[in-house]
C-alpha positions in Angstrom: 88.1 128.2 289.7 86.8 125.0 289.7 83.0 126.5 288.5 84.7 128.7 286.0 86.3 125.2 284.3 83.0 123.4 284.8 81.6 126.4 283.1 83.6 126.3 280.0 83.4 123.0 279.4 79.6 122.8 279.8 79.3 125.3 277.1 82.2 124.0 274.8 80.4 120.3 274.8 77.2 121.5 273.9 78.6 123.5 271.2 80.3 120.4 269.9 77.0 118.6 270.4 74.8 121.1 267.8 74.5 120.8 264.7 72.8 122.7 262.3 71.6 119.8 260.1 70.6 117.6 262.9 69.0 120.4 264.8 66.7 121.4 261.3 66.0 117.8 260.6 64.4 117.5 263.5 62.6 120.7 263.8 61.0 120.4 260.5 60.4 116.7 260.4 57.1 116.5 261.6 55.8 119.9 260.4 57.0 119.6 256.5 56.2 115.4 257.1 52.7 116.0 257.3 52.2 117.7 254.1 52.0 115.6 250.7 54.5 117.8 248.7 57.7 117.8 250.1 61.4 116.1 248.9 63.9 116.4 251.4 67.8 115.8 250.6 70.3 114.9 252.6 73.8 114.4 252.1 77.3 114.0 253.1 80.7 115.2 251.1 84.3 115.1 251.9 84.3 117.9 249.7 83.0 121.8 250.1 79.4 121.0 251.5 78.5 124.8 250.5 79.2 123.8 246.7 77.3 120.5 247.1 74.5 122.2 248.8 74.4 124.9 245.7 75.0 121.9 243.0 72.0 119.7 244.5 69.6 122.4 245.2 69.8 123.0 241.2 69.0 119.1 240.4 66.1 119.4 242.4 65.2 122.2 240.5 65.6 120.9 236.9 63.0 121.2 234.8 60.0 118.8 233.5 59.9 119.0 230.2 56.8 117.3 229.9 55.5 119.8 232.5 52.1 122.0 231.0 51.5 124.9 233.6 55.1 124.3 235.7 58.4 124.1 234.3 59.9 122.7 237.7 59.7 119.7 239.6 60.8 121.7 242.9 59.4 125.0 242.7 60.6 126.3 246.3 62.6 125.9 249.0 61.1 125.3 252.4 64.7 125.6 254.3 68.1 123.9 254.4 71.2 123.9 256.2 75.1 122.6 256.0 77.1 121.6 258.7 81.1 122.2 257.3 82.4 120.2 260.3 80.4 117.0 259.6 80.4 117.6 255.9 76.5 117.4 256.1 73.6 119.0 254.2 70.2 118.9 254.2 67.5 121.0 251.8 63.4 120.5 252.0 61.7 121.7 248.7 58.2 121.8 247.7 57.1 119.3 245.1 55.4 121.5 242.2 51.7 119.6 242.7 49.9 118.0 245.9 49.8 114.6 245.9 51.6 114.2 242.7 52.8 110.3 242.9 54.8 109.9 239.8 58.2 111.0 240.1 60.3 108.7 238.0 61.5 111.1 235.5 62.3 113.2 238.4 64.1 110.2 240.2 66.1 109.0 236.8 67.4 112.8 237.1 68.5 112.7 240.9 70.1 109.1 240.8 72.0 110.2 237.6 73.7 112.8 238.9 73.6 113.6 242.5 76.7 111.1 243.4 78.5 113.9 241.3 78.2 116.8 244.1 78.5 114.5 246.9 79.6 111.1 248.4 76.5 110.2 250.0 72.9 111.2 248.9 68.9 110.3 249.5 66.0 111.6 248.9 63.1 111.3 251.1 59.5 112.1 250.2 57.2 113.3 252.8 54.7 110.6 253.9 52.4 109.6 257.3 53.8 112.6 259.9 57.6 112.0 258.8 60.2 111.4 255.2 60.4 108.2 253.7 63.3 107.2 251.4 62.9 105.8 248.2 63.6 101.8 248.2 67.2 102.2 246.4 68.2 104.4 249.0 67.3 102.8 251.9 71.2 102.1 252.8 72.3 105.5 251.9 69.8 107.0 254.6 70.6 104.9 257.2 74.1 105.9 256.7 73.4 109.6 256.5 71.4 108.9 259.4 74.2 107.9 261.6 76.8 110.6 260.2 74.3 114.0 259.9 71.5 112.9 262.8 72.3 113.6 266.6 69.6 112.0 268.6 66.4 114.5 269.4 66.9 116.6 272.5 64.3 115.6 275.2 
C-alpha cells in the first residue's frame, strides 16, 4: 500500500512540476539562440492565454510597410506553447532577413500594443547561443522568468 501511495504521488508531483512553456523554453533555447533570425515572446495573462497566444502571434506578424521583397516582419513560426494553469505563453518566430539589426518600426509596433493581449510581455532576440531582451524589457523578463521558467532538468 505504502508503494502504491508513493507511487501516485511520485507521478502526481512531476505532473505538477511540467510545464509546457518551461519545458519548450528550454529545449529550444540553445538551438533557435544560435541562429541570427529569431524573436521569441513570452508572456503571462490573467486572462484566456489561448486568445493572447492567437492575438500576439498576429503582432508579430504585422506587416512592414516599407518592406520591398517581404511584406512581414515574422514570416514563420518556429514553435510555441501555452501553459493555462500558469497563464504562460511562449512563441519563437523567424525574423524575415539574417542578420537584419534594425527593428524599431517593428519594436514601436510590439510595445504599442502587446500590453493589450496580455499582462506581461518581452521580446527577446536571438543573440550569442541564447535570447536577449530588449533594454525596456529587461524587468518584464525577469518577471516572466520567475512565473513561466522552472529551473532546467539535470
Amino acid at each position: 500500500m505504502k508503494r502504491i501511495i508513493f507511487s501516485i504521488l511520485m507521478c502526481t508531483s512531476v505532473h505538477v512540476l511540467a510545464s509546457p512553456v518551461s519545458d519548450l523554453f528550454w529545449a529550444k533555447k540553445s538551438t533557435y539562440g544560435k541562429r541570427n533570425d529569431v524573436a521569441m515572446v513570452m508572456f503571462y495573462t490573467s486572462g484566456n492565454v489561448h486568445s493572447a497566444m492567437g492575438n500576439l502571434k498576429q503582432l508579430m506578424h504585422t506587416r512592414d510597410k516599407g518592406a520591398f521583397s517581404n511584406p512581414y516582419w515574422i514570416i514563420n513560426f518556429f514553435a510555441e506553447a501555452v501553459d493555462p494553469k500558469t497563464g504562460c505563453g511562449v512563441v519563437f518566430g523567424e525574423w524575415y532577413t539574417n542578420n537584419f539589426s534594425y527593428r524599431g518600426t517593428w519594436e514601436k509596433i510590439m510595445d504599442k500594443n502587446m500590453g493589450n493581449y496580455a499582462d506581461t510581455v518581452a521580446y527577446f532576440y536571438s543573440h550569442n547561443d541564447g535570447f536577449v531582451p530588449t533594454t525596456d524589457h529587461q524587468s518584464h523578463s525577469n518577471a516572466l522568468e520567475k512565473i513561466c521558467i522552472k529551473p532546467k532538468k539535470k
